[in-house]
C-alpha positions in Angstrom: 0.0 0.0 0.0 1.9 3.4 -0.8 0.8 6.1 1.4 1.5 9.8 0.6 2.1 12.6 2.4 4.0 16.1 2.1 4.5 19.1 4.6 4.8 22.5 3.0 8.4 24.4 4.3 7.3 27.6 4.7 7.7 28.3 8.7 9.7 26.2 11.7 7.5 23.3 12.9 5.9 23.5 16.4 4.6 21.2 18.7 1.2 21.6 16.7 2.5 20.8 14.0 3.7 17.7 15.6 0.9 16.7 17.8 -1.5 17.4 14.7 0.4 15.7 12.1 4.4 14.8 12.1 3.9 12.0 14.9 1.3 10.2 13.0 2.7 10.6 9.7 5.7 8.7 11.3 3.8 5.8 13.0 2.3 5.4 9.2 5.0 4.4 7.9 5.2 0.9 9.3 1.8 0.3 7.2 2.7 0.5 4.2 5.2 2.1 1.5 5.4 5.6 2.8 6.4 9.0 0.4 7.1 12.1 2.4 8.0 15.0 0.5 9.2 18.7 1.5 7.0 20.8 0.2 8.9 24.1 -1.7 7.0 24.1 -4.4 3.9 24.9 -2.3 6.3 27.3 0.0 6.3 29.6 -3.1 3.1 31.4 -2.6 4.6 32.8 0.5 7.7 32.6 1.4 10.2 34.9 -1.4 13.8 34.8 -0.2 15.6 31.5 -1.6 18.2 31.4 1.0 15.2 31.1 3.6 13.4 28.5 2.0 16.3 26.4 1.7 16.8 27.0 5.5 13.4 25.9 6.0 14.0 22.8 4.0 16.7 21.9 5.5 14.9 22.4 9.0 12.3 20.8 7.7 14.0 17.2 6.6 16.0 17.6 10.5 12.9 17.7 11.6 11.5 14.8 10.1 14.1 12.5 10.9 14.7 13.3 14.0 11.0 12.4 14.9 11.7 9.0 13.6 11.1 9.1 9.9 12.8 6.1 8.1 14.8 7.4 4.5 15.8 3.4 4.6 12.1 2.3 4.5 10.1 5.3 3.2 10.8 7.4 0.8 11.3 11.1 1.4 12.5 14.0 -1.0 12.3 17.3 -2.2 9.1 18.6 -4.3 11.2 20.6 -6.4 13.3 17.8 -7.4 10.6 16.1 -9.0 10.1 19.1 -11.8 7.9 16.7 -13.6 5.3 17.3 -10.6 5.0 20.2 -12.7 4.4 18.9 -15.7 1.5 17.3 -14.6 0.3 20.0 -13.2 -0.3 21.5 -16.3 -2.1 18.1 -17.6 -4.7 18.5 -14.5 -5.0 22.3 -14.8 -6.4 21.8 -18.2 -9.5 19.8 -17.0 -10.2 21.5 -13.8 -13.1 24.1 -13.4 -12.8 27.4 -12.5 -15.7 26.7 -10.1 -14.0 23.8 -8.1 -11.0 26.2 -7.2 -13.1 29.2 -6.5 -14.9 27.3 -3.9 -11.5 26.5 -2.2 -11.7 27.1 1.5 -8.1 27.8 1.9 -7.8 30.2 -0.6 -10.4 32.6 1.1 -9.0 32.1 4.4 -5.7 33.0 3.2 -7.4 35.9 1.3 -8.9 36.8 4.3 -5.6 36.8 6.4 -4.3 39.1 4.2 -2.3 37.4 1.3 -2.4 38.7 -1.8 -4.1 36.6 -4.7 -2.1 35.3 -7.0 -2.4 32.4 -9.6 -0.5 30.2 -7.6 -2.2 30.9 -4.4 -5.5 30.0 -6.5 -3.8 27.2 -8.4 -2.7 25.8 -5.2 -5.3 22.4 -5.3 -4.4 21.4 -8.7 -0.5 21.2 -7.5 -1.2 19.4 -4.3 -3.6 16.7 -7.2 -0.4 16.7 -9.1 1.6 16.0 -5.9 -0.8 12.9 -4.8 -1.6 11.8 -8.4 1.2 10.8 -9.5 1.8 7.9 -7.4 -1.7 6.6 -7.7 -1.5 6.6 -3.7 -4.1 4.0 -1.9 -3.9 6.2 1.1 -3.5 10.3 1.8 -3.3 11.1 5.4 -4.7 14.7 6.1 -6.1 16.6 8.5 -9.5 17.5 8.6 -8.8 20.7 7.2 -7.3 19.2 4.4 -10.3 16.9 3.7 -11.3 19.6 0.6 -8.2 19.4 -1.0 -8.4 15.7 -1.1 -12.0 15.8 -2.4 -10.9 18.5 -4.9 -8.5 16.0 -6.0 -10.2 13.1 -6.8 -12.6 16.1 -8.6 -9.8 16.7 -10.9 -8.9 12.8 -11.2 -12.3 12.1 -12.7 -12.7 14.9 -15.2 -9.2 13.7 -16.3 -9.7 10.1 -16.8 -13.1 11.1 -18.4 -12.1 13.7 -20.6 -9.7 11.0 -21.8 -11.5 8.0 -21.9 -8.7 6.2 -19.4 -8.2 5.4 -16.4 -5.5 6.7 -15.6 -5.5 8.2 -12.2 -6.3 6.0 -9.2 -9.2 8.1 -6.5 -7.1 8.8 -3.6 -9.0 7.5 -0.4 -8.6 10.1 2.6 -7.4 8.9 5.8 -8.4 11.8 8.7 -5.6 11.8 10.9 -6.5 11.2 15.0 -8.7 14.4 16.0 -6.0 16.3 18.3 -7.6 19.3 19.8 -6.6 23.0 18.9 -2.9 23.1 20.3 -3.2 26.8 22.0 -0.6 29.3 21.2 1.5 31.2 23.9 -1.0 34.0 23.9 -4.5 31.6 23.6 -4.8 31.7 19.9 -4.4 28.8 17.9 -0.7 27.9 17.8 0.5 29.6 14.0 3.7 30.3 12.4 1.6 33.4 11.0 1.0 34.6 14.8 4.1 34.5 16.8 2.9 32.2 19.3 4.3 28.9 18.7 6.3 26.5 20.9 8.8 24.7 18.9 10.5 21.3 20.1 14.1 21.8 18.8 14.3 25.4 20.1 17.5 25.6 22.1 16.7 24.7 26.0 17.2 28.9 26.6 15.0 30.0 24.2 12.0 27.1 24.9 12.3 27.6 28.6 11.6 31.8 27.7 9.2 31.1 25.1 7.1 28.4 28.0 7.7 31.1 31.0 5.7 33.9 28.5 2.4 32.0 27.8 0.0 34.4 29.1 -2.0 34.2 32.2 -4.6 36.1 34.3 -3.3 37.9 37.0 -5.1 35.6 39.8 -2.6 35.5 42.8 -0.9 31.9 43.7 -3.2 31.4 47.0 -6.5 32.0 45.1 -8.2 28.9 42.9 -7.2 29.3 39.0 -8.8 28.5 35.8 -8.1 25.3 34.5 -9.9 26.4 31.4 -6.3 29.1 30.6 -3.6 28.3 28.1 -1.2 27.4 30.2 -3.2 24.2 31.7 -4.1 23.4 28.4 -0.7 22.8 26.8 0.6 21.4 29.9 -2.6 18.7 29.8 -1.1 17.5 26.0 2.0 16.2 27.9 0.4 14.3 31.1 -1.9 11.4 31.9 -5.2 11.5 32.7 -4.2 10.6 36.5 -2.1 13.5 36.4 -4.7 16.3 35.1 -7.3 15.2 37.7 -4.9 15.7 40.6 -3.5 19.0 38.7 -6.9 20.5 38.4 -8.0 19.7 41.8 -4.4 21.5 42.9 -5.5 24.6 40.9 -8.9 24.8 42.1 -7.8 24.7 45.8 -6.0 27.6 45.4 -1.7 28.0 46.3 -0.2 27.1 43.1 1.3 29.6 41.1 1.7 29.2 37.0 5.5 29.9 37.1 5.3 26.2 39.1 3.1 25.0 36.1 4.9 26.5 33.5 8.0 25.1 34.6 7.1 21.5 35.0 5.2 22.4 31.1 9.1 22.8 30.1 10.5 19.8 31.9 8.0 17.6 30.4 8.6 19.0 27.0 11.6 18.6 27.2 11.6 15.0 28.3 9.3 14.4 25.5 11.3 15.5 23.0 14.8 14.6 24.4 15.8 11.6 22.1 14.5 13.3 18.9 16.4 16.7 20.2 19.7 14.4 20.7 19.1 12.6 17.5 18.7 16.2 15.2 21.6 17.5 16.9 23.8 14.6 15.6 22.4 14.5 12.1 22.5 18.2 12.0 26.5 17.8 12.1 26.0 15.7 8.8 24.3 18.3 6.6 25.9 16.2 2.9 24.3 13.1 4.6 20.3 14.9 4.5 21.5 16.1 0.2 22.8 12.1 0.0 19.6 11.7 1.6 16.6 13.7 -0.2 18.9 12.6 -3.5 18.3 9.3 -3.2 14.9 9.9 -2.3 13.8 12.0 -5.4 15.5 9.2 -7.7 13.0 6.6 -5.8 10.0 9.0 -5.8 10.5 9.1 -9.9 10.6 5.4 -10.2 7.3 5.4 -8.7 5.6 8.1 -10.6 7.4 8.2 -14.0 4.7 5.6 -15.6 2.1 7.1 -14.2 3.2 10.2 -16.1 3.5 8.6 -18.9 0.3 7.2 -18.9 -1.2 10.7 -18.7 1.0 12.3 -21.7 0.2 8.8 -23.7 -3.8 9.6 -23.2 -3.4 13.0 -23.9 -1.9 12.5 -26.8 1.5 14.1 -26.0 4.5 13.1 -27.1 5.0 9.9 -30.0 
């Protein structure tokens, strides 16, 4: 069973990002034959300094394998070294409607967050349907925001293979990753690159412990009963047990604990959590022609996979001898 997945490199990953998707793109891998790519194609519509996005990719494939992504058993590379993704981009643009990308979700919220349109912030589905077509993927984990996308995808896959009279393209089934609920930013927002507010594993212990001491709280003094309901008990809650909340909660609701005390046991569990991938980043990060030997081999995989499938499109579209 190939399953596909891709994270875009625009921004550092956070523990939302993590908790929401990383972890459980990780423990898919063991199902089947997983793809991973790093998104830079995608990072185009907002990120416009080269030198940063090849930072981020580069923090972006650290990342990956330091939370226990295998380049041995799955296969993980860079978009861009794939140009042919683009290629069949083109192919699907030509049979998908206006109307199915106008009613992108994603492209109004970004509108609405202040992004200027562009083509390729509109065009944006058609390359993620070029991204998952051309494996013929059995299985697309996403997020539940991403579920559209998906659906847009198969969309295009069927006016393809009908305007064609082929079957060419496979219909990608969704598979909704675990519901985690909406990791809270430092200042009660959702946790976003685009705010400020995020929490990211591989910080330096200095600059996590500073970021973890700032998540804002009321100003209820330590003897008087807090509210569990705050930011602060909510990110420290994604790191504990269930016997562990109930006994914090009923501390915080007697009154005499202070949120420096929870903040700080926040950061030791954090970092306790994330100490063997933080070790294991540090010592791969000190091998940065291993991560090109790495994504190299990866792409030349990745084209293995997908070159028939491409050539099953240009030979029913006529293109080509």
């Amino acid at each position: 069973m190939r399953i596909l997945s891709g994270i875009q490199s625009s921004g550092e990953l956070h523990i939302g990002n993590y908790l929401g998707a990383m972890r459980q793109h990780v423990e898919l891998q063991t199902k089947g034959q997983g793809i991973y790519f790093v998104a830079d194609y995608h990072s185009m519509t907002s990120v416009r300094d080269a030198d940063e996005r090849r930072r981020l990719v580069h923090d972006l494939v650290l990342d990956y394998l330091a939370c226990g992504l295998d380049p041995a058993a799955s296969i993980l590379y860079r978009q861009s070294d794939l140009p042919e993704t683009c290629e069949l981009t083109w192919l699907l643009t030509t049979v998908t409607p206006m109307g199915l990308l106008q009613r992108a979700h994603s492209y109004k919220d970004k509108v609405a967050q202040g992004l200027q349109p562009d083509h390729g912030l509109f065009a944006y589905p058609v390359l993620m349907a070029a991204d998952i077509l051309q494996y013929n993927p059995e299985l697309v984990p996403v997020g539940q925001d991403q579920k559209q996308h998906l659906e847009m995808t198969r969309d295009i896959a069927v006016k393809f293979n009908q305007a064609y009279g082929e079957e060419v393209f496979r219909l990608p089934e969704p598979h909704i990753l675990e519901s985690v609920a909406v990791v809270p930013g430092t200042d009660g927002r959702k946790m976003s690159k685009s705010y400020g507010n995020t929490l990211r594993m591989f910080w330096p212990k200095k600059r996590l412990r500073k970021a973890v001491m700032g998540i804002v709280t009321d100003s209820t003094p330590v003897e008087d009963p807090k509210d569990t309901a705050q930011t602060v008990f909510a990110l420290w809650a994604l790191f504990a047990t269930e016997s562990e909340r109930e006994e914090m909660f009923v501390r915080a609701k007697a009154g005499g604990l202070g949120y420096g005390d929870v903040k700080q046991d926040l950061f030791e569990r954090i970092m306790g959590h994330f100490g063997l991938m933080r070790e294991r980043r540090e010592e791969f990060a000190t091998r940065p022609d291993d991560l090109e030997d790495i994504l190299a081999a990866g792409a030349i995989r990745a084209r293995e996979l997908s070159a028939p499938i491409l050539e099953s499109a240009r030979q029913a579209a006529g293109l080509g001898c």
